[in-house]
N, C-alpha and C positions, 0 to 999 in steps of 0.2 A: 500692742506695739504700734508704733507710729506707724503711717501709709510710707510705704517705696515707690514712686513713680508710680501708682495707681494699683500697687499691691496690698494686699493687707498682709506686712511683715513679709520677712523673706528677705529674698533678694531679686533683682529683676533686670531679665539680658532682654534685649528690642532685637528686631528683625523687621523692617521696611521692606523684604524681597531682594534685594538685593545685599545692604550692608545687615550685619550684627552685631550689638555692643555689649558687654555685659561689664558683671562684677563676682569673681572667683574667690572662694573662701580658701586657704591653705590649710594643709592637717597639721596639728597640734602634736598628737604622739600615734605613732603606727600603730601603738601594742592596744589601741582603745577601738573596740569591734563593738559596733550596736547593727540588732536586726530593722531597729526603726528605719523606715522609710525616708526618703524625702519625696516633700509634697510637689504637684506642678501641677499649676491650674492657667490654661492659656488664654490669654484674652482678646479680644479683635479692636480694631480701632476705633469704633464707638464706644469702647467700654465692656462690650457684653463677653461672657464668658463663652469660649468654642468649646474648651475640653478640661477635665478636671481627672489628677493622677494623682492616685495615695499611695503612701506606704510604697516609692516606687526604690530600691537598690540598684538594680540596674535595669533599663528596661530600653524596648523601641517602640514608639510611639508613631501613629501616623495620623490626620486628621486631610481633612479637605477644607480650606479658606475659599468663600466666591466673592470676597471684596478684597480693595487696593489698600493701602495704609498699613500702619507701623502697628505690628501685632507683640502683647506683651509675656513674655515666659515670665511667670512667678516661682521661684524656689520657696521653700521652708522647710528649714532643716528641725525636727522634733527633740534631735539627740543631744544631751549637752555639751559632745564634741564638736570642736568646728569637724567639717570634710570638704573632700575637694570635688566636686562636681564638673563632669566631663560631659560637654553640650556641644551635640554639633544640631546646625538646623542643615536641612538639604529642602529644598523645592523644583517639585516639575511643573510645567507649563502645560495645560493642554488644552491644545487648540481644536476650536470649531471649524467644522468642514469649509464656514467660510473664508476660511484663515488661509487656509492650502492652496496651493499652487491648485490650477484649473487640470492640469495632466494628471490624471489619476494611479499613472504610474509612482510617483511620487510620494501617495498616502502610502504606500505600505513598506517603504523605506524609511519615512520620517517616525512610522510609529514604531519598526525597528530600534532608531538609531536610540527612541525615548526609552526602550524596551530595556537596552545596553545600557545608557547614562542612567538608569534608575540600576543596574546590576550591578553596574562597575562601582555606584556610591554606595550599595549594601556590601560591597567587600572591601572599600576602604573602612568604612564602617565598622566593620567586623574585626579588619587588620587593629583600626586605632585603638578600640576596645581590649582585645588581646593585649595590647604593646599597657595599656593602661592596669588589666588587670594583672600582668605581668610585674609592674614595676610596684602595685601595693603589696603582693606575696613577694616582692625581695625586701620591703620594708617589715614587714612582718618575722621576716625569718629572719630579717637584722635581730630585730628587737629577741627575740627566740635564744638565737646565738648568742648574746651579750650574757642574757638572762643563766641559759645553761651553763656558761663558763662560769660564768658569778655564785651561782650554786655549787659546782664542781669544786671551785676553790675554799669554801665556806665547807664542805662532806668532807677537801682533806685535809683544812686543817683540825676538823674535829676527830677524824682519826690518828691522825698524829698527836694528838693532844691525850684522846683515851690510852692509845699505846704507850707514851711516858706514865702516866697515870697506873697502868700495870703496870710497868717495869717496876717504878717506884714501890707498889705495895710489895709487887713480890719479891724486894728485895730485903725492904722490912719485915715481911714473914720470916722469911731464911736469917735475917740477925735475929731474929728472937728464938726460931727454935735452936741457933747453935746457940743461943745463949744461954738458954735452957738446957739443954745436953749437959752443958759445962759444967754446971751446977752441981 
């Protein structure tokens, strides 16, 4: 496959620290389930690779960056369905002692407050994930439903179809043996 902005194949969303861009594939048909993975191999702004994910379905991932610059997330989908891939990046800052205010009452506040903004983003986190894995099991059970009904109607017309089928014979038995009788 041709290079994506310095991936090999794939797809590939940027994060500079502060912005993210990417490109989201859409799902094709709900009712098509692959255990394959998607691949993520993350890369730094030299080029070098940080972290390497296989075979990941849904996963959270955490790495450490100690350089500035536009870091690259690689997708590759294996499966020959398209999917939809749901990518948040989140980053914490943290600061060198020289960084901090001179009051030392203040470090054990500020690593508080970092303690909280890293909690509060693992339970949105967790919320968006639920809301997302929620919304593929209502597409699923679409396709489910559709499917059941469509069967359902196919078993009665085949039973209605057998049941004239008796009636039919057994109506032709009964004229043959009064016709037999008569005889």
């Amino acid at each position: 496959e041709e290079a994506i902005n310095g991936c090999d194949g794939g797809r590939t969303v940027g994060y500079d620290g502060e912005h993210g861009y990417g490109v989201g594939d859409q799902v094709e048909g709900a009712w098509h389930y692959n255990e394959d993975g998607v691949d993520l191999v993350v890369k730094g702004p030299k080029g070098e690779q940080i972290q390497d994910f296989r075979d990941k379905t849904s996963d959270k991932s955490e790495f450490v960056v100690h350089d500035d610059g536009l870091y690259k997330f690689c997708f590759t989908n294996k499966s020959p369905y398209h999917e939809t891939i749901d990518f948040d990046v989140h980053s914490s800052h943290f600061y060198n002692d020289v960084e901090h205010a001179k009051d030392d009452h203040f470090k054990p506040i500020l690593e508080q407050i970092s303690k909280l903004e890293d909690a509060l983003y693992n339970i949105q986190f967790e919320q968006h994930w639920l809301e997302a894995e929620t919304d593929r099991q209502a597409l699923i059970n679409e396709g489910m439903s559709s499917r059941a009904m469509h069967k359902a109607l196919v078993e009665s017309a085949a039973l209605i179809g057998a049941s004239v089928l008796q009636v039919y014979l057994l109506i032709r038995l009964f004229e043959r043996k009064l016709g037999m009788s008569r005889v």
